[in-house]
N, CA, C and O atoms as a GROMACS GRO file, in nm:
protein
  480
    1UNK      N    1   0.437   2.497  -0.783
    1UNK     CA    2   0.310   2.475  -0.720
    1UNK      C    3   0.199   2.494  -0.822
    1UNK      O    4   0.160   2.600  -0.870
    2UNK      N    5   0.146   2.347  -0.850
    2UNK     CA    6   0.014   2.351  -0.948
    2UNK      C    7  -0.106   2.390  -0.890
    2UNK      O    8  -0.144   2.362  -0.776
    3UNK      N    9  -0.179   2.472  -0.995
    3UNK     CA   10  -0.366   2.485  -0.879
    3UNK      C   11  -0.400   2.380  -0.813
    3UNK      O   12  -0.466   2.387  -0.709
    4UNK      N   13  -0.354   2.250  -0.874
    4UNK     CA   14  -0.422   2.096  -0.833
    4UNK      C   15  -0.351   2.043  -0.710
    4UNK      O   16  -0.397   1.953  -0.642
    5UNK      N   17  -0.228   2.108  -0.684
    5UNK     CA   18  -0.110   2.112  -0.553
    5UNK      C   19  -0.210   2.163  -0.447
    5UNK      O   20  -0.221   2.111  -0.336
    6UNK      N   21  -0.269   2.249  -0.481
    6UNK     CA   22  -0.347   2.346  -0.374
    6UNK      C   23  -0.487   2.329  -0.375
    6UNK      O   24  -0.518   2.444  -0.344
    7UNK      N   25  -0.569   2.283  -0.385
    7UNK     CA   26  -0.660   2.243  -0.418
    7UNK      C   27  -0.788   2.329  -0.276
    7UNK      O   28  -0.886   2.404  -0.276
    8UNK      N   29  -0.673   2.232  -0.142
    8UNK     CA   30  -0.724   2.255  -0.018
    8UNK      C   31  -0.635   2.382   0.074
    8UNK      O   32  -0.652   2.400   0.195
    9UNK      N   33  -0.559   2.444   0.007
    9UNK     CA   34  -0.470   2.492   0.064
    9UNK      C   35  -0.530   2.648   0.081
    9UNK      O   36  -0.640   2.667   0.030
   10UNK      N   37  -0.463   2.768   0.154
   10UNK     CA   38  -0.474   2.896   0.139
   10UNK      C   39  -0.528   2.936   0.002
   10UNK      O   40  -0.528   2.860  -0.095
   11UNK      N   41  -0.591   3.112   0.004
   11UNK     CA   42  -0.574   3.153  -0.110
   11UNK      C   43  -0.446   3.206  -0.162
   11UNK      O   44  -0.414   3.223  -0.280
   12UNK      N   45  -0.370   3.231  -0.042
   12UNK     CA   46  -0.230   3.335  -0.107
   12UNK      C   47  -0.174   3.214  -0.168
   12UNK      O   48  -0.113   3.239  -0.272
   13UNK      N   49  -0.176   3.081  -0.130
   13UNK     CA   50  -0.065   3.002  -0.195
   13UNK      C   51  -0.160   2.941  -0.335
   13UNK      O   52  -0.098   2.879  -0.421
   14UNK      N   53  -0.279   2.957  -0.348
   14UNK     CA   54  -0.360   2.960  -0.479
   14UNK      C   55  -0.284   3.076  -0.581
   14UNK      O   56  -0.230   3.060  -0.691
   15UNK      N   57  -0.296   3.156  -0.526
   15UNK     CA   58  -0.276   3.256  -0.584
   15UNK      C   59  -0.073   3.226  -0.605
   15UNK      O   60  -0.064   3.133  -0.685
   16UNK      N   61  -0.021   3.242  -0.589
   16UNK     CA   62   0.128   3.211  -0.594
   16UNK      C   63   0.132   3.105  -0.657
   16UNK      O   64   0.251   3.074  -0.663
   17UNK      N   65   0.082   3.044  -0.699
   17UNK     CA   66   0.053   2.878  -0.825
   17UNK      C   67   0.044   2.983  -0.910
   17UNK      O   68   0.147   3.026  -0.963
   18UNK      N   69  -0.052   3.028  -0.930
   18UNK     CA   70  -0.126   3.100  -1.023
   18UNK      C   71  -0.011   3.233  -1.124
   18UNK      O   72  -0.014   3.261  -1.244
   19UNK      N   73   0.084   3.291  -1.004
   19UNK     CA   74   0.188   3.374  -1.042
   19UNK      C   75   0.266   3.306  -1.127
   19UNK      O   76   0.302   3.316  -1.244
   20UNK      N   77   0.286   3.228  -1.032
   20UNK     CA   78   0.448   3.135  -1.081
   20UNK      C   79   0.392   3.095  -1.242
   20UNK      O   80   0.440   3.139  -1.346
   21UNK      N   81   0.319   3.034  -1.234
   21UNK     CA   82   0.264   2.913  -1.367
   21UNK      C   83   0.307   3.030  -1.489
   21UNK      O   84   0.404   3.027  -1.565
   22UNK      N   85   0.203   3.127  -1.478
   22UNK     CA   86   0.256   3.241  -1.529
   22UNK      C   87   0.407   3.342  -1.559
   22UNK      O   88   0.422   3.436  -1.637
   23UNK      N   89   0.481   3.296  -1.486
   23UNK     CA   90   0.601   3.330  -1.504
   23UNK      C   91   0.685   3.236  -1.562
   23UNK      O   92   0.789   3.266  -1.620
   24UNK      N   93   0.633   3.088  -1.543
   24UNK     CA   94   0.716   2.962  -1.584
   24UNK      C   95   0.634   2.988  -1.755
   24UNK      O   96   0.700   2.935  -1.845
   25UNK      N   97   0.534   3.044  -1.793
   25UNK     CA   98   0.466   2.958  -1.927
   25UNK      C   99   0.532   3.109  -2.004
   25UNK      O  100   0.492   3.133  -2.117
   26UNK      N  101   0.657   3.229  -1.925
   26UNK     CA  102   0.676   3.305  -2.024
   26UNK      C  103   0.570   3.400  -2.021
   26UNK      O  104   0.598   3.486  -2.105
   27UNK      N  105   0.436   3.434  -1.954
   27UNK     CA  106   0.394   3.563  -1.935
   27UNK      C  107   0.457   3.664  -1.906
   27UNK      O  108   0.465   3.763  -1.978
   28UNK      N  109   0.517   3.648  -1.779
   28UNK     CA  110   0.619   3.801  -1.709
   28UNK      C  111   0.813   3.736  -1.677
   28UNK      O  112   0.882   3.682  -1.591
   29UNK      N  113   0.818   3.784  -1.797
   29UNK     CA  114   0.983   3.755  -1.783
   29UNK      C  115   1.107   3.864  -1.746
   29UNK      O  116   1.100   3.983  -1.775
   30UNK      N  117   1.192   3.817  -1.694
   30UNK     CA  118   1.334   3.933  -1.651
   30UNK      C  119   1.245   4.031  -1.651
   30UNK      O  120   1.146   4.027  -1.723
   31UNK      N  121   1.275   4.138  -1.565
   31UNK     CA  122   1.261   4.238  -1.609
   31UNK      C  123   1.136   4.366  -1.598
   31UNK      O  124   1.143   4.488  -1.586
   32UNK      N  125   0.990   4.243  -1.610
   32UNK     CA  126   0.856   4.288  -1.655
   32UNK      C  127   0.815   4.277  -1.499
   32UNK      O  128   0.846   4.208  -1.402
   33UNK      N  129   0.722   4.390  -1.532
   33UNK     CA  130   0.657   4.427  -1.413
   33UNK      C  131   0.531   4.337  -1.412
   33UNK      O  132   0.459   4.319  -1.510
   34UNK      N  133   0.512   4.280  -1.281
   34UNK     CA  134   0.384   4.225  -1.249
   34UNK      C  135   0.302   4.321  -1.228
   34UNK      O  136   0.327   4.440  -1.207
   35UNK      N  137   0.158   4.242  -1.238
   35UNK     CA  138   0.006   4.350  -1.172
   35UNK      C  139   0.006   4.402  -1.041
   35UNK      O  140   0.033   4.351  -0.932
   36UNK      N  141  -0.031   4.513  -1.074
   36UNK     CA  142  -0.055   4.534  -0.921
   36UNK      C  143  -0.126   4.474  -0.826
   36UNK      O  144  -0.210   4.401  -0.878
   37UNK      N  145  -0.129   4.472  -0.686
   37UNK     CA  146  -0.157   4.403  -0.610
   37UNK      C  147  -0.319   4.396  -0.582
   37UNK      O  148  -0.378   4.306  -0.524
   38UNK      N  149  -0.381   4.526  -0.644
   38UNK     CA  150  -0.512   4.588  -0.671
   38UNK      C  151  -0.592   4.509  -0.802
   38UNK      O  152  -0.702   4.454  -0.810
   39UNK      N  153  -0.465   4.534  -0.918
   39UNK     CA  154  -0.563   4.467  -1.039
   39UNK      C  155  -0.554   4.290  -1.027
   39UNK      O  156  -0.639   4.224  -1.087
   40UNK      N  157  -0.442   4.220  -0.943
   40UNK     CA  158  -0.446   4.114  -0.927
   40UNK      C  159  -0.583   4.067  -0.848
   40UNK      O  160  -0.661   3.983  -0.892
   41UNK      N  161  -0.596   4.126  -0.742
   41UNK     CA  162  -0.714   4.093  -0.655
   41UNK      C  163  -0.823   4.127  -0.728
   41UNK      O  164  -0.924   4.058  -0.717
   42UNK      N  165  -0.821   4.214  -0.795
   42UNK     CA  166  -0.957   4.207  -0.876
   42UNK      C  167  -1.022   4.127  -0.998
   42UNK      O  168  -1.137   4.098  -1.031
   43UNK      N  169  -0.898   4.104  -1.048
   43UNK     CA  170  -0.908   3.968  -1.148
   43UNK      C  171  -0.963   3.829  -1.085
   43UNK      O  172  -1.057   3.756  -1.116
   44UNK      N  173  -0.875   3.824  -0.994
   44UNK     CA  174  -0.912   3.705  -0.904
   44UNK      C  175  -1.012   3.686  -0.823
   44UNK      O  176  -1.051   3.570  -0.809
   45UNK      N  177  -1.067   3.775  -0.763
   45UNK     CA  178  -1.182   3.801  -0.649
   45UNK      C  179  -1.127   3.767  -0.530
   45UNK      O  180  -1.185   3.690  -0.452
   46UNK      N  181  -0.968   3.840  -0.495
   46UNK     CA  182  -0.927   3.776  -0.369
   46UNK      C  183  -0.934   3.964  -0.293
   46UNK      O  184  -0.953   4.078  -0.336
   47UNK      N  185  -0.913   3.913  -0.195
   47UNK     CA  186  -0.799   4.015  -0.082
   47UNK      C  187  -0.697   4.077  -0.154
   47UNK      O  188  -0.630   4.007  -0.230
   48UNK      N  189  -0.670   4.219  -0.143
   48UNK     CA  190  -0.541   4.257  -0.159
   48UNK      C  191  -0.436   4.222  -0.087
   48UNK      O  192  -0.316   4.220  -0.118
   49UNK      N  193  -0.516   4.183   0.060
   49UNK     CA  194  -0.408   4.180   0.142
   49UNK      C  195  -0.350   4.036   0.127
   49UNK      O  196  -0.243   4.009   0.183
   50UNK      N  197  -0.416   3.944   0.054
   50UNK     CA  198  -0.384   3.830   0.023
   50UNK      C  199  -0.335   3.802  -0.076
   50UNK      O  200  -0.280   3.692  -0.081
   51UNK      N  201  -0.335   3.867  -0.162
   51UNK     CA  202  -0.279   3.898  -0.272
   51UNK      C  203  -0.137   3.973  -0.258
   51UNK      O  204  -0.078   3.942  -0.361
   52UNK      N  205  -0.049   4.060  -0.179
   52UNK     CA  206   0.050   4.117  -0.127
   52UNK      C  207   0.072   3.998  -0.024
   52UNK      O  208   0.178   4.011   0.037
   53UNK      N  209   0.002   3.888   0.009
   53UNK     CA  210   0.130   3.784   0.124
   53UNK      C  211   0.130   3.740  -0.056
   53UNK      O  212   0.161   3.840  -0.122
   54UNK      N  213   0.111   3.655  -0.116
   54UNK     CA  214   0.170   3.603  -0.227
   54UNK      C  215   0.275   3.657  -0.283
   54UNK      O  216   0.372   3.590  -0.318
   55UNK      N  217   0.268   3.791  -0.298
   55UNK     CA  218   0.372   3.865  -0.386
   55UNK      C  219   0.481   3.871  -0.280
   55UNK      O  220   0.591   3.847  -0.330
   56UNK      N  221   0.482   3.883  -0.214
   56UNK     CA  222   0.565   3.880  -0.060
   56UNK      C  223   0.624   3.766  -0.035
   56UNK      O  224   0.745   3.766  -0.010
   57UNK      N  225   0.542   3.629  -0.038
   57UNK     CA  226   0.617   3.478  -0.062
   57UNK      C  227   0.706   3.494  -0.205
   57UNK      O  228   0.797   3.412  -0.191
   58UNK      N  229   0.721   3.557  -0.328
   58UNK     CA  230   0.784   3.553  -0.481
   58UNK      C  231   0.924   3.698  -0.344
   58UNK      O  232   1.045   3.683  -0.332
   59UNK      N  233   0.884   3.752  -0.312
   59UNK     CA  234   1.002   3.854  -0.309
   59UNK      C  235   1.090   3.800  -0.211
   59UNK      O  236   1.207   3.817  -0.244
   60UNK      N  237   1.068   3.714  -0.054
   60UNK     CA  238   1.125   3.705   0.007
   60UNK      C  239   1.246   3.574  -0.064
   60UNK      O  240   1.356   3.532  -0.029
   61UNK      N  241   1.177   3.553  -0.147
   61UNK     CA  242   1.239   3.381  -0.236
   61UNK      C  243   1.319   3.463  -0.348
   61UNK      O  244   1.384   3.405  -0.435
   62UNK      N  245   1.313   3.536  -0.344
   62UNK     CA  246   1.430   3.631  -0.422
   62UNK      C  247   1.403   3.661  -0.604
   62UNK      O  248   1.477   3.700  -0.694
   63UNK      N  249   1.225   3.610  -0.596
   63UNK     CA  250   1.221   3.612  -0.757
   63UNK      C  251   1.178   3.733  -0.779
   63UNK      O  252   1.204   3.779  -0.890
   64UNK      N  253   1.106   3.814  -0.689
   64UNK     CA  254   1.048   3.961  -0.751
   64UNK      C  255   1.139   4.065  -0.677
   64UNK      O  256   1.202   4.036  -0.575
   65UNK      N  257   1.141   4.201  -0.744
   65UNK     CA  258   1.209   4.305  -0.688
   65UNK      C  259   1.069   4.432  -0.641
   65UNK      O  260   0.968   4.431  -0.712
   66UNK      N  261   1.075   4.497  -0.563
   66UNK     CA  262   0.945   4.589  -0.558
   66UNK      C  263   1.061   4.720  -0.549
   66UNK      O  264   1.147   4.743  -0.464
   67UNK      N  265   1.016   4.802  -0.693
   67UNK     CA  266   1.058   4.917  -0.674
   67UNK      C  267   0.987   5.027  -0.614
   67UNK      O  268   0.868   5.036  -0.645
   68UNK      N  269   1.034   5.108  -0.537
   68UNK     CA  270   0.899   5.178  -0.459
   68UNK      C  271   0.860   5.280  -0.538
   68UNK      O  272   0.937   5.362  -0.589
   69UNK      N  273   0.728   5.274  -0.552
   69UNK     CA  274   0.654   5.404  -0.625
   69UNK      C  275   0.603   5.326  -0.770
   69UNK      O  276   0.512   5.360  -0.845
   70UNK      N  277   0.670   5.240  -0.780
   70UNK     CA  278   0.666   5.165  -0.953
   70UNK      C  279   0.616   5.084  -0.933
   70UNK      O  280   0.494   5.105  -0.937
   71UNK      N  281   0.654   4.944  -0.898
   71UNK     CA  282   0.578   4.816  -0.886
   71UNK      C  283   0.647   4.652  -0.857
   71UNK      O  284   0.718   4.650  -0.757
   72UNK      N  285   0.640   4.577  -0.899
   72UNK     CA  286   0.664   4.480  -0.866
   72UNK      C  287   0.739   4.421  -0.948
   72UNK      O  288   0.654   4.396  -1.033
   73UNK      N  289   0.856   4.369  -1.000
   73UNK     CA  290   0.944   4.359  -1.104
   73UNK      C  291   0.976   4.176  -1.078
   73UNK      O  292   1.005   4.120  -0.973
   74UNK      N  293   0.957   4.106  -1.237
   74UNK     CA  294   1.025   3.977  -1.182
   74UNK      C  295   1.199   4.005  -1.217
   74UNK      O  296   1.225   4.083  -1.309
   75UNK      N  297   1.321   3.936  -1.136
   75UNK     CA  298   1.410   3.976  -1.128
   75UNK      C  299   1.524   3.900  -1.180
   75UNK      O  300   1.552   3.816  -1.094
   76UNK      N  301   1.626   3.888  -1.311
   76UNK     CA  302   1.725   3.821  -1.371
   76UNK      C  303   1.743   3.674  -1.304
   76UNK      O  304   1.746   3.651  -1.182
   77UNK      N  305   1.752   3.583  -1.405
   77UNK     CA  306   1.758   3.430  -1.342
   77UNK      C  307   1.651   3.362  -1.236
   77UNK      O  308   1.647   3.260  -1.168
   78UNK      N  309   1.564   3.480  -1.262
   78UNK     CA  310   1.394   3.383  -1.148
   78UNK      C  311   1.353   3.291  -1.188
   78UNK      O  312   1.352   3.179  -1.137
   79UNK      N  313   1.295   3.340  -1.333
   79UNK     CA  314   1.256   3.181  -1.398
   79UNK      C  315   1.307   3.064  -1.411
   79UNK      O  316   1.229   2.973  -1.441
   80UNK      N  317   1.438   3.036  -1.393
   80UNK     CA  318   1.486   2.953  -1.425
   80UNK      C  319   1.524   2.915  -1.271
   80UNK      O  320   1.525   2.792  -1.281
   81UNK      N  321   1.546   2.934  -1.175
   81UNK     CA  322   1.525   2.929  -1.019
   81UNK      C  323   1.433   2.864  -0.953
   81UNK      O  324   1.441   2.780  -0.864
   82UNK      N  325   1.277   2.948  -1.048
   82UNK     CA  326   1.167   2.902  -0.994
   82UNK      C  327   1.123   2.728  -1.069
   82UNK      O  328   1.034   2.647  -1.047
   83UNK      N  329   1.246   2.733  -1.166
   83UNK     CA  330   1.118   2.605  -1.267
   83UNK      C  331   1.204   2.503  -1.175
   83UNK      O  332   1.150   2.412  -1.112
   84UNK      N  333   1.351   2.528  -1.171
   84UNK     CA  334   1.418   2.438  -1.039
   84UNK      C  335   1.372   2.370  -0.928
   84UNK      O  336   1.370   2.251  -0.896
   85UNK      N  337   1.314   2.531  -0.848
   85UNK     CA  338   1.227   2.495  -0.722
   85UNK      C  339   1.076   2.473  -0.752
   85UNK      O  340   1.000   2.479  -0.655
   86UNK      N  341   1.036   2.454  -0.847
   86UNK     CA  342   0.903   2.422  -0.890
   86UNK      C  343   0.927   2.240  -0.924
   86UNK      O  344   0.844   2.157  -0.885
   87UNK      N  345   1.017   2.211  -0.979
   87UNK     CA  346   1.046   2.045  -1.018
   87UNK      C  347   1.067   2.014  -0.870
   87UNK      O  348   0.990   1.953  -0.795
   88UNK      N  349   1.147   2.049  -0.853
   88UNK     CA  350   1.164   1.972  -0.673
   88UNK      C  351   1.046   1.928  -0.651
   88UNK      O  352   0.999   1.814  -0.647
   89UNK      N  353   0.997   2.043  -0.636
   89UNK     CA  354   0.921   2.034  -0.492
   89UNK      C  355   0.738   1.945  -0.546
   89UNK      O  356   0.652   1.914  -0.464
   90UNK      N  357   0.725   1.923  -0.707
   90UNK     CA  358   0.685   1.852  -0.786
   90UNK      C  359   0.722   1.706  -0.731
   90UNK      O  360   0.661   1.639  -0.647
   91UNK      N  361   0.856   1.670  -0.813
   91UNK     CA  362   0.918   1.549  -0.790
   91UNK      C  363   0.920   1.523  -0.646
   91UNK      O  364   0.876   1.410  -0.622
   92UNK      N  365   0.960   1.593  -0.529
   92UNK     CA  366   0.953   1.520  -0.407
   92UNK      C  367   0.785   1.539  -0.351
   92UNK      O  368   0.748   1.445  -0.281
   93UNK      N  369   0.709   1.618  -0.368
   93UNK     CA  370   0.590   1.657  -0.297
   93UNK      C  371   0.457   1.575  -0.368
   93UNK      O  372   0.379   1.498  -0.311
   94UNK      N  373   0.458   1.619  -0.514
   94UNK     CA  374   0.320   1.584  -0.612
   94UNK      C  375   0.320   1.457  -0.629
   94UNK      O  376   0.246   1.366  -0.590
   95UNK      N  377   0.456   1.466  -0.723
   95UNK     CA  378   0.464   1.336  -0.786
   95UNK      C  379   0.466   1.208  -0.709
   95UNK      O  380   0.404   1.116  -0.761
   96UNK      N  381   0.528   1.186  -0.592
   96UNK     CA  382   0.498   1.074  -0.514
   96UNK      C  383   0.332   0.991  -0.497
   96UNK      O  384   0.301   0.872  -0.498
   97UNK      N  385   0.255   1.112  -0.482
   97UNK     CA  386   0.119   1.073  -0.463
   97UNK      C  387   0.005   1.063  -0.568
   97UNK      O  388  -0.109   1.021  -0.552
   98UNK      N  389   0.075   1.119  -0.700
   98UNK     CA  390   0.016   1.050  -0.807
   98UNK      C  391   0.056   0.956  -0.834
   98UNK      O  392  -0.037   0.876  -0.830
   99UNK      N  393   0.185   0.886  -0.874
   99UNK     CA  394   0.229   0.757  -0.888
   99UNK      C  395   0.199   0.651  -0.790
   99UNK      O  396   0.238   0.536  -0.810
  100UNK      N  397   0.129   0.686  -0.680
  100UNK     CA  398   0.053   0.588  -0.559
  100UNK      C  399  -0.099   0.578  -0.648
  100UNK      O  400  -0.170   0.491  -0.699
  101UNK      N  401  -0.099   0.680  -0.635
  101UNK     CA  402  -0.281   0.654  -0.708
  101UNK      C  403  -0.293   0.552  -0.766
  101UNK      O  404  -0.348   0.445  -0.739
  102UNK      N  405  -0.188   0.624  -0.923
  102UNK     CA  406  -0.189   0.544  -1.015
  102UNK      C  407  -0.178   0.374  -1.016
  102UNK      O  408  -0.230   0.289  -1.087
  103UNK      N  409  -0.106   0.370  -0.931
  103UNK     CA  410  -0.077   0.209  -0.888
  103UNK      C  411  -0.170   0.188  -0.826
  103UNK      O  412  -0.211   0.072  -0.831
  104UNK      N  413  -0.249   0.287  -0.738
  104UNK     CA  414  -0.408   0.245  -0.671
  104UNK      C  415  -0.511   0.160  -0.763
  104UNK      O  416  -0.568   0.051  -0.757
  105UNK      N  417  -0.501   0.273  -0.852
  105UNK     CA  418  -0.628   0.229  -0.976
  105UNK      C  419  -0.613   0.147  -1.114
  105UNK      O  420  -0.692   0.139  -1.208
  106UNK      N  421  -0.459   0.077  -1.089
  106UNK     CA  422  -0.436  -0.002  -1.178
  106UNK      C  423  -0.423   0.061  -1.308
  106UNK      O  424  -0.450  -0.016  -1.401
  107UNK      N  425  -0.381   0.202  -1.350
  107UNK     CA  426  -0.366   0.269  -1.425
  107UNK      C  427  -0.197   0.244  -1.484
  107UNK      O  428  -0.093   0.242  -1.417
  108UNK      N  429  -0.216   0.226  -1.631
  108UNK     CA  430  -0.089   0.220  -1.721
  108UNK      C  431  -0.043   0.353  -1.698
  108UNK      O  432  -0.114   0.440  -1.749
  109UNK      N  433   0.048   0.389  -1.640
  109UNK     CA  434   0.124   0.519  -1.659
  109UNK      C  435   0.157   0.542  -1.814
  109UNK      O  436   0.146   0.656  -1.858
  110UNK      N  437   0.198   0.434  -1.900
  110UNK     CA  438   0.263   0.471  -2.011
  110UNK      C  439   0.152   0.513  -2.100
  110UNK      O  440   0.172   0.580  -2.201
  111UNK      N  441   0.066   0.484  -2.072
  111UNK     CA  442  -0.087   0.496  -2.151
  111UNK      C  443  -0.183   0.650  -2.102
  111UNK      O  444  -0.261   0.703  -2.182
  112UNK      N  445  -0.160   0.704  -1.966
  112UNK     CA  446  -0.175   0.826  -1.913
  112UNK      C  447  -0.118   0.920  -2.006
  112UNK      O  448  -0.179   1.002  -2.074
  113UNK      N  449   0.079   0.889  -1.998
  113UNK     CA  450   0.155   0.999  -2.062
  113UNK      C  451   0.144   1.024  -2.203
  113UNK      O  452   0.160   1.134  -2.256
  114UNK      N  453   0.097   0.857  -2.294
  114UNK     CA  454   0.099   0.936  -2.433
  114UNK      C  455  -0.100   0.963  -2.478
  114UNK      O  456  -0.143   1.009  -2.584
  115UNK      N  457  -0.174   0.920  -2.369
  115UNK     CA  458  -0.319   1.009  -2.392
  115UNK      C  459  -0.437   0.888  -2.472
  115UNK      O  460  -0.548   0.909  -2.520
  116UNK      N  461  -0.342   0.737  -2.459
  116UNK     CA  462  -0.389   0.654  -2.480
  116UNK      C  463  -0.484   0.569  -2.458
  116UNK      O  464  -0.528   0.481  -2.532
  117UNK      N  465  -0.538   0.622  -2.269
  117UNK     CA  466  -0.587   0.544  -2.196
  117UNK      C  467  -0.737   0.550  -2.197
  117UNK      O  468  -0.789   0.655  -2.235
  118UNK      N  469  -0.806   0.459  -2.162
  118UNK     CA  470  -0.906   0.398  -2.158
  118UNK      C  471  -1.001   0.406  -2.047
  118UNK      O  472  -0.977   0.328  -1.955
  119UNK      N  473  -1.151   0.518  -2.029
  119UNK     CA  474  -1.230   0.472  -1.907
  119UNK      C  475  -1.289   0.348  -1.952
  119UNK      O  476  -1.354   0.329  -2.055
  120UNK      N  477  -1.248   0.233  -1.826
  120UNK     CA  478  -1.309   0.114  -1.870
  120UNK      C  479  -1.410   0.084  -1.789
  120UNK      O  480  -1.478  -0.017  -1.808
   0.00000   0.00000   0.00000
């Protein structure tokens, strides 16, 4: 889930783009403890309590562990789980409706992907 996926959507699922991307680009790997649910919301300017349904959508999906008293742990083989269920849901969800556009606006895809293209 890209920020641009969510655009119109919740903040918790803003915010859960925002985790993931971060866990897919190699910020918090195996092992590493995420922010707390306090310094996340404060970075962000959200809800804690909105900020804990996000972390709550990563735990029930089996990528974070919450140790009690400690914190929030991402958990062996997530990343590679999540980039899985992150392409899916890309390829069946995103990608359909950019490749409509694109054919909307008469746009060269091949000219998009290598950065070639032209406002005409």
């Amino acid at each position: 889930m890209t920020a641009l996926e969510h655009e119109d959507s919740p903040v918790y699922l803003k915010l859960r783009a925002i985790i993931a991307a971060a866990i897919l680009r190699g910020q918090y790997r195996a092992g590493d403890q995420l922010p707390s649910v306090r310094a996340l919301a404060a970075e962000h300017g959200a809800n804690p309590l909105t900020v804990a349904k996000a972390y709550q959508s990563f735990q029930d999906d089996g990528y974070v562990e919450v140790r009690r008293g400690v914190g929030m742990f991402v958990v062996p083989g997530a990343v590679e789980r999540l980039r899985t269920a992150e392409r899916e849901r890309f390829l069946t969800g995103f990608w359909p409706r950019v490749r409509d556009h694109i054919a909307l606006l008469g746009l060269d895809a091949r000219a998009l992907l290598d950065g070639s293209h032209e406002i005409a």
